[in-house]
C-alpha positions as CSV (number, residue, x, y, z in Angstrom):
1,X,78.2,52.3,-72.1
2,X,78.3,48.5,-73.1
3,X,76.0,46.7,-70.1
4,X,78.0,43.8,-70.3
5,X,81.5,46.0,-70.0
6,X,79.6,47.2,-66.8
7,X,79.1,44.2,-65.5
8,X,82.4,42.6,-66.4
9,X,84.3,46.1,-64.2
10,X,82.3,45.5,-61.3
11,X,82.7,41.9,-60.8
12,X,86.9,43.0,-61.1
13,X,86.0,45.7,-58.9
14,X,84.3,42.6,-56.5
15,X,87.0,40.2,-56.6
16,X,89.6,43.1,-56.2
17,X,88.1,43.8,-52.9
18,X,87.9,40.3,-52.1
19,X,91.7,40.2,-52.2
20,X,92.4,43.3,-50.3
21,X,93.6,45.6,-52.8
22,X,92.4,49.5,-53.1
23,X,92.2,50.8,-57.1
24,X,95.6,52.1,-56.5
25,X,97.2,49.1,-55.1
26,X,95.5,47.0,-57.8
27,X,96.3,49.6,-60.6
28,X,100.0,49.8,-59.7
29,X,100.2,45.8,-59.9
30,X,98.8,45.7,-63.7
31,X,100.8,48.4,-64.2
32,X,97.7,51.1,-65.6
33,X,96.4,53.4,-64.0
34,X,92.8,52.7,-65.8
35,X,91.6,50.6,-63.5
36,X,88.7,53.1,-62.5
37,X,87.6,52.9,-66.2
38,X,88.0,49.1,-65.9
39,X,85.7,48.6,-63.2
40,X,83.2,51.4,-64.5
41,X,82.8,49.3,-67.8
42,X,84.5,51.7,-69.8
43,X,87.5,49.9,-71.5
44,X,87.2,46.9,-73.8
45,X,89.4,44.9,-72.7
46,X,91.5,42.0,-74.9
47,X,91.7,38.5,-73.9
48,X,95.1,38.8,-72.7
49,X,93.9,41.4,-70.3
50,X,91.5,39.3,-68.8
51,X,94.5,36.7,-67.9
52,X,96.3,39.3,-66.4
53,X,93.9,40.4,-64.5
54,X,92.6,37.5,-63.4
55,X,96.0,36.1,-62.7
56,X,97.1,39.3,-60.4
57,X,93.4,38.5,-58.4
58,X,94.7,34.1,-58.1
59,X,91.4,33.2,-59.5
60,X,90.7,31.9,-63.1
61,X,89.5,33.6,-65.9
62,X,86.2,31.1,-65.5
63,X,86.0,32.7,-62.1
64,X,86.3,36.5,-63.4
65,X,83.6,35.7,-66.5
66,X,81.6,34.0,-63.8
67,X,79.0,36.9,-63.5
68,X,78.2,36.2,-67.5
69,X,76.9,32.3,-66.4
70,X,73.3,33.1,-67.4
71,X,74.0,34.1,-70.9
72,X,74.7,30.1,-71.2
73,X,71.9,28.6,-69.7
């Protein structure tokens, strides 16, 4: 498993909580039902997933990539 797929799932898997939403709730609103292998880092996702995803969450995609800041520093 990719570390950084890891780590990309559980910060979805944080601000999906943050908004209220079970995996069920959250799956059904992307419209997959792979949001367990999302948040366990097990899907690459595209680009355009990541704007979905953070767009069904109401943060930015800067705010869903935040947990990958140190890589820039």
């Amino acid at each position: 498993m990719n570390k950084n797929l890891k780590k990309l799932g559980e910060r979805i898997k944080e601000l999906r909580e943050k908004a209220g939403y079970t995996q069920p709730q959250f799956g059904q609103k992307l419209g997959t039902l792979k949001i367990v292998k999302i948040e366990n880092g097990e899907i690459d996702l595209p680009f355009t997933a990541l704007l979905e995803i953070s767009e069904k969450l109401g943060v930015s995609v800067s705010v869903l990539l935040s947990a990958f800041w140190f890589l820039f520093k």
